[in-house]
C-alpha positions as YAML, in Angstrom:
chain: A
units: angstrom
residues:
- id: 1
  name: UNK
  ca: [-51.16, 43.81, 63.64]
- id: 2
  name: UNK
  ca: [-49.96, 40.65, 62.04]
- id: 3
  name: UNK
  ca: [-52.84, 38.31, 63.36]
- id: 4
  name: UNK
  ca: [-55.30, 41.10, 62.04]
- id: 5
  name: UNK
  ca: [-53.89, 40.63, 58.59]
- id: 6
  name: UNK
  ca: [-54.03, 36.79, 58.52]
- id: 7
  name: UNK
  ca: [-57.15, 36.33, 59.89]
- id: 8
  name: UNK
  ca: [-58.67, 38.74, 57.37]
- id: 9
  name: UNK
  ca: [-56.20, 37.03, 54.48]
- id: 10
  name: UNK
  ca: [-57.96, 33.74, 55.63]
- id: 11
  name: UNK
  ca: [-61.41, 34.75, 56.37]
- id: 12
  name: UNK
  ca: [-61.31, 36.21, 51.93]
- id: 13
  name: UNK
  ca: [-60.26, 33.25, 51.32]
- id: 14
  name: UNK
  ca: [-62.91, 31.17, 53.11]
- id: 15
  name: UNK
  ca: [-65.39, 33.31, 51.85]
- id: 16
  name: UNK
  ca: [-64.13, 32.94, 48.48]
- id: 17
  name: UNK
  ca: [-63.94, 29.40, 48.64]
- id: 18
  name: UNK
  ca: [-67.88, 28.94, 50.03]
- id: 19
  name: UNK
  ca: [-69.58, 31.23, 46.89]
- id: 20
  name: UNK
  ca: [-67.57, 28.82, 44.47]
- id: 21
  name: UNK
  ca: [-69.40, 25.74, 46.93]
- id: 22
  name: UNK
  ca: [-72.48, 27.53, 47.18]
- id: 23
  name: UNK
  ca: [-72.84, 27.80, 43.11]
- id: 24
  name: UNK
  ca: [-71.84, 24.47, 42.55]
- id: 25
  name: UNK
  ca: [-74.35, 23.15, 45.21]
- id: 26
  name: UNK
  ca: [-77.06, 25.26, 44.09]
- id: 27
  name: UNK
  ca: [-76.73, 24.43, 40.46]
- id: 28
  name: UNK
  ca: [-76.98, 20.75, 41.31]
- id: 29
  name: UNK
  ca: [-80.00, 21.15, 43.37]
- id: 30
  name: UNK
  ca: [-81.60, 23.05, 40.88]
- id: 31
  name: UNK
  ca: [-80.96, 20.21, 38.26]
- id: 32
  name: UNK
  ca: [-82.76, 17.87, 40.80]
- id: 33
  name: UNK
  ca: [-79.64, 16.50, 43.22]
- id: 34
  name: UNK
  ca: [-80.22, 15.23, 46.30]
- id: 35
  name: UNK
  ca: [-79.32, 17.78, 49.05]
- id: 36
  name: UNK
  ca: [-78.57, 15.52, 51.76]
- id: 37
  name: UNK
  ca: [-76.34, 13.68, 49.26]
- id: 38
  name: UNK
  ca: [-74.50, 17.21, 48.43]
- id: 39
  name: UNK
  ca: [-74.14, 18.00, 51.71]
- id: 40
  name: UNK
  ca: [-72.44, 14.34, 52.60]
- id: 41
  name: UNK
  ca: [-70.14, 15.68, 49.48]
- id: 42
  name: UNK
  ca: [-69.33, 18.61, 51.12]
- id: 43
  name: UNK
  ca: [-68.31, 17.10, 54.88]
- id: 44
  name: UNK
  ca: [-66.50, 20.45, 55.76]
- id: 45
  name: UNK
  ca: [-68.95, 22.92, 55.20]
- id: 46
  name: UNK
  ca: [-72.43, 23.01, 56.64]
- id: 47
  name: UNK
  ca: [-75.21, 23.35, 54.52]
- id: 48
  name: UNK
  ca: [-78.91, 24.86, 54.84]
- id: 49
  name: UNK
  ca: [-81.84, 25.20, 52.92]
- id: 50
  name: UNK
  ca: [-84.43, 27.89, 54.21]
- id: 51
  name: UNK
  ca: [-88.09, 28.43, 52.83]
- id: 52
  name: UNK
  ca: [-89.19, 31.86, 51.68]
- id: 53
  name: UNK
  ca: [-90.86, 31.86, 55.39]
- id: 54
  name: UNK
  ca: [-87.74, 31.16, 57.07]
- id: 55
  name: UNK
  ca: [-88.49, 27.46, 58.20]
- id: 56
  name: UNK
  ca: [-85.12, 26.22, 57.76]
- id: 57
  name: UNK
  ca: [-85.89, 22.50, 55.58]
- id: 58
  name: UNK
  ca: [-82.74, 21.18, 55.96]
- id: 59
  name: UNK
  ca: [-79.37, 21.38, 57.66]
- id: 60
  name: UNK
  ca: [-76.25, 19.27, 57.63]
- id: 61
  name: UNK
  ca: [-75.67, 19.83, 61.27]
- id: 62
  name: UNK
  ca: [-78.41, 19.93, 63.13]
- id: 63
  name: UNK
  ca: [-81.98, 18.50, 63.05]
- id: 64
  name: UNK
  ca: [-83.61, 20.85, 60.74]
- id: 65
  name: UNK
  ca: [-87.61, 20.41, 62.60]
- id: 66
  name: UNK
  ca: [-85.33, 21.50, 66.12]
- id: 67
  name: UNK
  ca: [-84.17, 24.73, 64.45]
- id: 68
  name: UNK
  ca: [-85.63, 28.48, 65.34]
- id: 69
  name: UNK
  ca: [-87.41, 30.33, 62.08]
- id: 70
  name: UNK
  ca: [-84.06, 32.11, 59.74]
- id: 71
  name: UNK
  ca: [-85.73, 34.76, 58.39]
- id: 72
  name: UNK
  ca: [-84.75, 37.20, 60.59]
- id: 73
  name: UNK
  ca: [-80.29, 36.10, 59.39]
- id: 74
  name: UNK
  ca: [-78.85, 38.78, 57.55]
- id: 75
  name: UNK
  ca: [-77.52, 36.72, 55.18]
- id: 76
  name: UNK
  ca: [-81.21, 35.07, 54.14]
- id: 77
  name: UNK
  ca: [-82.62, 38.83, 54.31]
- id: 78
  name: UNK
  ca: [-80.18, 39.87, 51.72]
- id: 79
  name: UNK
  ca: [-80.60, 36.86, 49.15]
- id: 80
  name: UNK
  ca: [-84.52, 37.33, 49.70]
- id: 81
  name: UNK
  ca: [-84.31, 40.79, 48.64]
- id: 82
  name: UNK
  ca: [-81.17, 40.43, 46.10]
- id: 83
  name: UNK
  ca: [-80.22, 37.07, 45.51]
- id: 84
  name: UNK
  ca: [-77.16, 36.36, 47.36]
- id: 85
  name: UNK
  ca: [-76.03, 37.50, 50.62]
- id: 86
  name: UNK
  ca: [-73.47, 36.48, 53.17]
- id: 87
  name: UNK
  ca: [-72.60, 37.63, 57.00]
- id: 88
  name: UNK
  ca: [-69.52, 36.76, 59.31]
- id: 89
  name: UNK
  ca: [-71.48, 36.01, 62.67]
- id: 90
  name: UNK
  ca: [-70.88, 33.32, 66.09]
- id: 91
  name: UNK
  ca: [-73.50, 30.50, 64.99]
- id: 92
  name: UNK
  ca: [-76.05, 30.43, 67.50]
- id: 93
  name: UNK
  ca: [-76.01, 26.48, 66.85]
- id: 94
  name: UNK
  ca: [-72.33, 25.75, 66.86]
- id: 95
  name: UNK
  ca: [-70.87, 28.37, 68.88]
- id: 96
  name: UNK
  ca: [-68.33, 29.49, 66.71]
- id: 97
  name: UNK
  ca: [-67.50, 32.45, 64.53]
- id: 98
  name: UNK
  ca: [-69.02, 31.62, 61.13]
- id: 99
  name: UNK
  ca: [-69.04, 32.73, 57.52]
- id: 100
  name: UNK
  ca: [-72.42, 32.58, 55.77]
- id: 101
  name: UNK
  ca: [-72.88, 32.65, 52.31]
- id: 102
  name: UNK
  ca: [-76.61, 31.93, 50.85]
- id: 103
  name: UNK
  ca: [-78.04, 32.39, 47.70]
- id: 104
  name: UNK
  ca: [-81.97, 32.29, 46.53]
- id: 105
  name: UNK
  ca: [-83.20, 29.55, 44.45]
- id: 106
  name: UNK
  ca: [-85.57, 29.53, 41.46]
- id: 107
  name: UNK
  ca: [-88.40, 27.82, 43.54]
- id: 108
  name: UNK
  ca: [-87.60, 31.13, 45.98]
- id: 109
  name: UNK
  ca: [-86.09, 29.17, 48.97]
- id: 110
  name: UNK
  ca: [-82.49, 30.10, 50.39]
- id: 111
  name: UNK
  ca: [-79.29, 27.85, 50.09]
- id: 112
  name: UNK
  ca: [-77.34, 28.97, 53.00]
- id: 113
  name: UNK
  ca: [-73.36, 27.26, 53.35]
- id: 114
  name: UNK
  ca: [-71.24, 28.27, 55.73]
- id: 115
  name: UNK
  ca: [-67.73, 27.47, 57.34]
- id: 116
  name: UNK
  ca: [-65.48, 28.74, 60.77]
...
């Protein structure tokens, strides 16, 4: 009963703490910043940038060109259709149980951050 408590104590709180990233990083791209500069910033949390399509255009972890199409993710889906979104999933790329937080730009593409 305990561990169910703390992990979902922590998992708020890591959630919490990736929407305050995920504004902050989207705000400076939007104001012209260089992502892969941002996401050297941010060495902790992954970060992705998805076209409208789903082509992911960037990732922090992985080569982005290697990557499968994203716009099938929930959390893309939902900040397509609403602006922001966010699942708890395993990452098919790291193996590990992720948080996903993304939120749609003005130019329409996805900002996706996540952490474990």
């Amino acid at each position: 009963l305990a561990m169910g408590v703390l992990y979902r104590f922590f998992a708020d709180r890591e959630a919490t703490a990736l929407d305050e990233e995920l504004f902050v990083i989207a705000v400076a791209i939007e104001d012209g910043g260089d992502i892969e500069a941002l996401a050297r910033a941010n060495a902790t949390t992954r970060v992705t940038l998805v076209a409208e399509d789903g082509t992911v255009l960037f990732d922090s972890r992985s080569a982005a060109q290697t990557m499968g199409n994203h716009l099938e993710r929930p959390e893309i889906q939902q900040a397509l259709a609403s602006g922001l979104g966010g699942s708890v999933r395993r990452s098919e790329t790291l193996g590990e149980q992720t948080i996903y937080r993304a939120k749609r730009l003005a130019d329409g593409s996805v900002l996706r951050i996540s952490g474990t």
